[in-house]
C-alpha positions in Angstrom: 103.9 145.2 94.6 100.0 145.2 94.7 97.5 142.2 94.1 94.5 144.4 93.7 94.5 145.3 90.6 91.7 143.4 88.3 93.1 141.3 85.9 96.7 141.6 86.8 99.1 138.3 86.4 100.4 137.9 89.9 103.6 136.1 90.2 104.6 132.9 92.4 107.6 133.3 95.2 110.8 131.4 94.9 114.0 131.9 96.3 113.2 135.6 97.5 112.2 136.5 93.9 108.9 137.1 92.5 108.4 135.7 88.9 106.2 134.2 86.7 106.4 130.2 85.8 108.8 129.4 83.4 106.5 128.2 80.9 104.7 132.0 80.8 101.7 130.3 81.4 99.1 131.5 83.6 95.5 130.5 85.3 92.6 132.7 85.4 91.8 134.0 88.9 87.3 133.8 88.5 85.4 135.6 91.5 82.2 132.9 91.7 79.7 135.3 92.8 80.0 137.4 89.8 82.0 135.0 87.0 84.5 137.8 86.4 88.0 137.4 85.9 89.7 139.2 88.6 93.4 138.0 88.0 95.9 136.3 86.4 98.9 133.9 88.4 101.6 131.4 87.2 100.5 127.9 86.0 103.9 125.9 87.5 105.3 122.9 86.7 108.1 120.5 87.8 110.9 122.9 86.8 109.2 125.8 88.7 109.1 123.2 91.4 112.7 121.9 90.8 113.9 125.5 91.2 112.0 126.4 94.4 113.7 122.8 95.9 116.8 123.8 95.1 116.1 127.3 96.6 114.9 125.4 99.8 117.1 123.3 99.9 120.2 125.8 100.0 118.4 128.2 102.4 117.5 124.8 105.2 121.8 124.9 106.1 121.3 128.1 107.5 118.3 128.3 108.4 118.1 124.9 110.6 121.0 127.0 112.2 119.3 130.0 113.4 118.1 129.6 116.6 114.8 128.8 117.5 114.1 131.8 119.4 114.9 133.7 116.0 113.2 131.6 113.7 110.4 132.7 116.3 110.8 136.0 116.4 110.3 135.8 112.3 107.2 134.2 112.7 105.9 136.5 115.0 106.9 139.3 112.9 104.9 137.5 110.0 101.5 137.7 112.1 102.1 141.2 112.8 101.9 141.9 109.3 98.7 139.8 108.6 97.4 141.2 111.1 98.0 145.1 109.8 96.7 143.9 105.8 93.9 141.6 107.6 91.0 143.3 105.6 92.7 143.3 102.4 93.8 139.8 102.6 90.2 139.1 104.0 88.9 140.6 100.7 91.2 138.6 98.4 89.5 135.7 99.7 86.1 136.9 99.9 86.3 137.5 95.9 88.5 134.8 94.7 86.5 132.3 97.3 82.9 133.3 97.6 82.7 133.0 101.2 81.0 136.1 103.2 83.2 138.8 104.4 82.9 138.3 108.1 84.5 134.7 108.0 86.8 135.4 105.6 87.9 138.4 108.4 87.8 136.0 111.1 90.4 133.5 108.5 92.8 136.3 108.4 93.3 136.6 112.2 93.3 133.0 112.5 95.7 132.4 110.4 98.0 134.8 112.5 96.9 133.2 115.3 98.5 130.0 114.8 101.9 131.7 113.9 101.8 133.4 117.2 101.0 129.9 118.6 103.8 127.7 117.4 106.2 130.7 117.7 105.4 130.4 121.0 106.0 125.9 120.8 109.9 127.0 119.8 111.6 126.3 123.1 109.1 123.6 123.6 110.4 121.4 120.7 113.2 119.2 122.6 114.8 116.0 123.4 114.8 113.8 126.2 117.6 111.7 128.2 117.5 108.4 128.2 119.1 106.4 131.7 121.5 104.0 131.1 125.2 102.7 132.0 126.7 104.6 134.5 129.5 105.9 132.4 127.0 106.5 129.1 124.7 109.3 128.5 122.0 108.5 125.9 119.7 111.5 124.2 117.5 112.2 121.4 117.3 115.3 119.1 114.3 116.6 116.9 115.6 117.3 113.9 114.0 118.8 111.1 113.6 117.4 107.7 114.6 119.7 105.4 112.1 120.6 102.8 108.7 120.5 103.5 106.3 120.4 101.2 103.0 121.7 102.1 99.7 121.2 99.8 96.1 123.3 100.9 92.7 123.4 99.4 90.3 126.2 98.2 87.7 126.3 101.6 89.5 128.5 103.6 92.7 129.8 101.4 94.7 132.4 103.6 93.8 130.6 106.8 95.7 127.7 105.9 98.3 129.6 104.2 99.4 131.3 107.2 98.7 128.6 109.7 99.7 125.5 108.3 103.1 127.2 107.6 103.7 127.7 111.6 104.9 124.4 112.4 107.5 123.7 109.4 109.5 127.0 110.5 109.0 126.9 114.1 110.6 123.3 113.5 113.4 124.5 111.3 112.9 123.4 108.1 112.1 125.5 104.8 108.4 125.8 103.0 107.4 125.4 99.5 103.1 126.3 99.8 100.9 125.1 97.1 97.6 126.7 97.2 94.7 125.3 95.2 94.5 126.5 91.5 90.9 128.2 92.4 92.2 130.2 95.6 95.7 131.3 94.5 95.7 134.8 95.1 95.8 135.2 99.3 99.1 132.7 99.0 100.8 135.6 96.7 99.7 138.1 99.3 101.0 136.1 101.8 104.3 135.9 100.1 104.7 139.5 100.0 104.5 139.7 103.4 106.9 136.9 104.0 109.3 138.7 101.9 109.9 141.2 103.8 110.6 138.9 106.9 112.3 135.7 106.2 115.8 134.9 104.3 115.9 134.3 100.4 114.7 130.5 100.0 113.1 129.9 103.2 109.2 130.6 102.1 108.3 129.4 98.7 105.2 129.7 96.7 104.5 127.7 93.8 100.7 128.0 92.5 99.5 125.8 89.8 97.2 122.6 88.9 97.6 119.6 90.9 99.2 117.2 88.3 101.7 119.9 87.1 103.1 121.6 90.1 101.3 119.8 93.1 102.5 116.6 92.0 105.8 117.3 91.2 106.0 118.5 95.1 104.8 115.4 96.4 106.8 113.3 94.0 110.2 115.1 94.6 113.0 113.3 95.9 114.3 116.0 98.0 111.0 116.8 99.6 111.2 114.4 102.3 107.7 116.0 104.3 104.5 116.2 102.8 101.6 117.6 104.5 98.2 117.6 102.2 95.0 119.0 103.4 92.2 118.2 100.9 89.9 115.1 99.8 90.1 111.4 100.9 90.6 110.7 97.0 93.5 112.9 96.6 94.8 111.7 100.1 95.4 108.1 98.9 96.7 109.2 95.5 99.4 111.5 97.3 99.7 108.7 100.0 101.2 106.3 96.5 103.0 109.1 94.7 104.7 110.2 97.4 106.5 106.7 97.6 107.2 106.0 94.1 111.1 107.5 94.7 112.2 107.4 97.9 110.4 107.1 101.1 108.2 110.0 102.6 106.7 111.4 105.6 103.4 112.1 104.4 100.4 113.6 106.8 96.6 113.9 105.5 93.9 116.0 107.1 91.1 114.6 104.6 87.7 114.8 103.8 84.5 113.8 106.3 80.7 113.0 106.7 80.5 113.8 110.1 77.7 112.8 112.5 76.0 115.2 114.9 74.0 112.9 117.0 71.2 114.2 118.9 70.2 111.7 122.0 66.6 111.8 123.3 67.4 113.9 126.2 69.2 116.4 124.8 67.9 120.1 125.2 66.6 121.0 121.8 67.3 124.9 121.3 70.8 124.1 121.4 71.1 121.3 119.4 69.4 123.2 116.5 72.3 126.0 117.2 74.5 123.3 117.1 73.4 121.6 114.0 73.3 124.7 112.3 76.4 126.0 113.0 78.2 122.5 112.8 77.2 122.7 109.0 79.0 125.4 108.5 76.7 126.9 106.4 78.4 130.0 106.3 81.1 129.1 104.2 78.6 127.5 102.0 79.6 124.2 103.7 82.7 123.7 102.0 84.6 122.2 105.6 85.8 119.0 105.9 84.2 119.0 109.7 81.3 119.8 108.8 78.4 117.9 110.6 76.3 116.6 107.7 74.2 114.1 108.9 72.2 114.5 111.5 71.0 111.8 113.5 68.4 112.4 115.8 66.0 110.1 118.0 62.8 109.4 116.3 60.8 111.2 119.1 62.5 114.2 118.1 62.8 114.2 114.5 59.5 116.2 113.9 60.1 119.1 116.1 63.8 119.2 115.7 63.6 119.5 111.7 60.6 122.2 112.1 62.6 124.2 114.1 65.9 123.7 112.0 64.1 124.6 108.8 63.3 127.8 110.3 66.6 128.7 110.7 68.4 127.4 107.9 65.3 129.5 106.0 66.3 132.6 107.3 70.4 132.3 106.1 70.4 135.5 103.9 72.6 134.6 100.5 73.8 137.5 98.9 77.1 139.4 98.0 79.8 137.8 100.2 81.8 141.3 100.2 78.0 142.1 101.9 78.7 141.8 105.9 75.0 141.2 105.5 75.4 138.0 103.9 75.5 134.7 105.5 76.1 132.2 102.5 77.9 132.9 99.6 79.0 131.8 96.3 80.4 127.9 95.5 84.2 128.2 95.3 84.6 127.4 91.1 82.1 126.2 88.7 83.0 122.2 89.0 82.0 122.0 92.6 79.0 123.8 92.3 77.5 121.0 89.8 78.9 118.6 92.0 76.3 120.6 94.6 73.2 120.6 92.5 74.0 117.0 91.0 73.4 115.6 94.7 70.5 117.7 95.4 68.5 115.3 92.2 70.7 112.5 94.1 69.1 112.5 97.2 65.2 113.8 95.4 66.2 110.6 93.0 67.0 108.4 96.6 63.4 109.3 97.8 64.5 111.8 100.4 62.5 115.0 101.0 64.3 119.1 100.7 62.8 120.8 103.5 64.1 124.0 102.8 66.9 125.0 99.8 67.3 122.3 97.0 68.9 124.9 94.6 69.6 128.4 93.6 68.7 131.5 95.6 65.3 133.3 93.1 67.5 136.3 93.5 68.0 137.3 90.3 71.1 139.9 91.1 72.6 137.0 91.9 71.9 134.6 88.8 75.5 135.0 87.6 77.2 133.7 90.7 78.0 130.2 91.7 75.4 130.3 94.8 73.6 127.7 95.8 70.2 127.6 99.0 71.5 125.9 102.2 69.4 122.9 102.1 68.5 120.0 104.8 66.9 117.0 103.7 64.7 114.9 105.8 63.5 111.1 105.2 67.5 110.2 104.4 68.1 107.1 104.2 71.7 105.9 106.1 73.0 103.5 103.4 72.1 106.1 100.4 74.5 107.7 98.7 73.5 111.1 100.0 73.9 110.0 103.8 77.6 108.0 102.7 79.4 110.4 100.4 81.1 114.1 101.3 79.1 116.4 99.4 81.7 119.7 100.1 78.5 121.4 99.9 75.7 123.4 101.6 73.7 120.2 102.4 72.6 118.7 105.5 70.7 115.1 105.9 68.2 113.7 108.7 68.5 110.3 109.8 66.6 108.6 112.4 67.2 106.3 114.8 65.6 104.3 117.7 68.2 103.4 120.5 71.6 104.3 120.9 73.5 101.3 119.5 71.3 102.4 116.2 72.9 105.8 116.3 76.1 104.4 116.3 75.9 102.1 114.3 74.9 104.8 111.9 77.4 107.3 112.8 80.3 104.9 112.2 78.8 103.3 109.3 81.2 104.7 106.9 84.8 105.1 106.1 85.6 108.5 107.3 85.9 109.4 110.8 87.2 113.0 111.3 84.4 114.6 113.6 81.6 113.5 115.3 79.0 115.6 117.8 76.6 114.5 120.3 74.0 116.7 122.3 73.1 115.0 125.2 72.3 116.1 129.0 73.6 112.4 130.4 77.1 112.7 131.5 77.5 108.8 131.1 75.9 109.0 127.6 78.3 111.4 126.5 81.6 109.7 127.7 80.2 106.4 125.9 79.4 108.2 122.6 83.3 110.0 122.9 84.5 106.6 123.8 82.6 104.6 121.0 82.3 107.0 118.0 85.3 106.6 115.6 86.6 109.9 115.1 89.3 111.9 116.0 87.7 114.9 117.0 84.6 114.9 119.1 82.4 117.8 120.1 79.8 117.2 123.1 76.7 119.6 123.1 78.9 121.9 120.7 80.0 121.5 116.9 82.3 123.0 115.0 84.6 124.9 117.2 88.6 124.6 117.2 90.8 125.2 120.0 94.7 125.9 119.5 96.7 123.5 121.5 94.1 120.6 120.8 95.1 117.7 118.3 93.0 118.0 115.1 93.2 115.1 113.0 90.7 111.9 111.3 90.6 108.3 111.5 89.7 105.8 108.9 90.1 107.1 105.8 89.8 110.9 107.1 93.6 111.2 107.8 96.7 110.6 109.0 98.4 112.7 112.1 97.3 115.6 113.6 97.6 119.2 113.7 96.5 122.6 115.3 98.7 121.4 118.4 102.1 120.1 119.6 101.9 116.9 117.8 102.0 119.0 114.9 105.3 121.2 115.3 106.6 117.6 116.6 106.2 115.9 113.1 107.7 118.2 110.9 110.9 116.9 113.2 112.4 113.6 112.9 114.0 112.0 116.3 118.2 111.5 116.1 119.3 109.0 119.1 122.8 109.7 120.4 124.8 107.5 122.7 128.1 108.6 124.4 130.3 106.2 126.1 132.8 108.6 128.3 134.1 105.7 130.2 
């Protein structure tokens, strides 16, 4: 089966079978740098959902009961295979995404990298004893779930496909994916691959709108595991759905507004670099850890933003299948006027564009979705464009005079997933880690992630971690066991 073919209706994956939704219905696959269709794949509902539960659900018996080091042979086997069809998956993404070729490269290894990672956790998942009466012995199992049901956004679409499947199977239960209705196609691939290495029932993909086959997943009473990746909003809805039946495990990796603070002795080159890169402008700033305000010392504000403008300037937009190009195209059409409807937002709140504040004057590239990189000085920390998570290639400038000031500002809202600080003071740097309220905190670095370390927001950013151990640990619940051999 091949998913390069233009305009071809791509089918979903359940219980070992590839088909199309039961309703025949289908979602146009759109490329946003060019507004072409480029494919066609099942729009799902609950009874494609009901069928890939019951698919799981049969396959979990034996597949709980295959042995770890099997289950992680599999899974290496899997990132084998990504890593052999890494540039055509990396292209699926490039034109169903709009993000440039050389990250969505980098996504496709990374993706096998975490396989290879919690295949590597398998042994590592175990119980402990307990002490207690001499003629007792008290333990505790992990003990998977069952069905897990796993939900991912449009930003990075094979990366989180591939990764965020690791842990579930390492821990022994079965998958049903749900990619976003705007990045479908890499999931298929995906699929395909996992065909040809797991048993019938163990890896299913249902693709479809959120309402019809996302929340049928969530709502399911024999999907005891949810895991969502995706917007605070949506977080909170899934957080009440998911109890309206029976009661859930349900972890969020959600949106943020992160804070790169930049103290008054901090060495400037490198908290441009930082600032830059920690917007991650190269996926068009579509990254829930992205560092979108930036709050700098007053001293510094003039040079800093002089120099950052400079850079940000130079970003070449263009084709993202272009390994020239360093911003591409907004993912669909309804986040891209989300985009441009903040830039008159923060002109309207009396802030100033530096650089950006709209479309590229290319013209080859009038029909795409694409949209300047643009930082914003003058930004006010109460204003709407300083409080609310853009998803977008927009960075703000906030000032401050003394450190309580910057943190006042940088936990001033209700999301706390990352936070950054550039600073050469040892003691100021522990303080700001100590202080800031975020789960993941970067000092004189941004945007970097490091397999083995917890990932994971507070506030309303989230609910339990991942990209570590804590992760293979939650997809398992813990059994006590007390044996009296007296």
């Amino acid at each position: 089966m091949s998913t390069s073919t233009q305009s071809e209706t791509l089918p979903v994956f359940i219980d070992g079978t590839f088909r199309q939704a039961r309703s025949g219905e289908t979602i146009d696959a759109v490329n946003p740098a060019t507004g072409e269709v480029i494919g066609r794949f099942p729009r799902c509902t609950g009874e494609d959902v009901d069928d890939a539960v019951q698919a799981a659900s049969t396959a979990f018996t034996q597949w709980r009961a295959t042995p770890a080091i099997e289950r992680a042979a599999m899974v290496r086997q899997l990132a084998d295979k990504i890593e052999q069809h890494a540039d055509e998956l990396a292209m699926l993404d490039v034109t169903e995404n709009g993000s440039p070729i050389r990250e969505m490269s980098a996504d496709a290894y990374t993706g096998a990298a975490a396989l290879r990672y919690f295949a590597g956790l398998a042994l590592e998942l175990r119980g402990e004893t307990i002490p207690g009466d001499f003629d007792r012995v008290n333990y505790t199992l992990p003990t998977p779930y069952g069905v897990v049901g796993r939900i991912i956004p449009f930003n990075h679409p094979f990366m989180f496909a591939a990764g965020k499947s690791a842990a579930p199977l390492i821990a022994g239960n079965t998958l049903i994916l749900k990619p976003s209705e705007h990045t479908s196609m890499s999931t298929i691939r995906l699929a395909e691959l996992a065909a040809e290495v797991f048993p019938k029932g163990v890896f299913n993909v249902v693709t479809g709108y959120g309402m019809e086959a996302g929340d049928p997943v969530v709502t399911h009473p024999d999907v005891r595991r949810i895991a969502f990746t995706g917007s605070a909003e949506i977080g909170r809805s899934i957080q009440q759905r998911a109890a309206t039946q029976v009661v859930k495990s349900v972890s969020l990796e959600l949106g943020g507004k992160n804070p790169l603070v930049v103290m008054p002795d901090a060495d400037l080159e490198v908290a441009v670099e930082g600032a830059l890169r920690g917007m991650n402008f190269t996926w068009q700033g579509q990254s829930c850890g992205s560092t979108s305000r930036l709050i700098v010392q007053e001293s510094l504000r003039e040079e800093l933003v002089e120099r950052l403008a400079t850079r940000i300037d130079s970003l070449r937009s263009g084709p993202p299948e272009d390994y020239a190009t360093d911003t591409g195209a907004i993912v669909h059409r309804g986040q891209y006027e989300k985009v441009l409807s903040y830039l008159e937002l923060g002109r309207d709140e009396g802030a100033r564009v530096v650089v950006g504040g709209g479309p590229p004057h290319d013209k080859s590239l009038a029909a795409g979705l694409f949209v300047r990189p643009t930082l914003f000085d003058g930004v006010a920390a109460d204003s709407r464009l300083a409080q609310e998570e853009i998803f977008g290639p927009v960075l703000a400038v906030i000032t401050y005079k003394t450190y309580e000031d910057a943190l006042r500002i940088a936990n001033g809202i209700q999301l706390g997933l990352t936070a950054s600080v550039f600073t050469n003071d040892l003691r100021t740097a522990h303080r700001f880690a100590r202080d800031v309220e975020a789960g993941y905190v970067w000092v004189n670095d941004s945007s970097r992630h490091f397999l083995g370390a917890p990932f994971g927001g507070f506030k309303d950013s989230g609910v339990g971690r991942e990209e570590s151990m804590s992760e293979l640990e939650s997809y398992t619940q813990t059994k006590n066991v007390n044996v009296n051999f007296g």
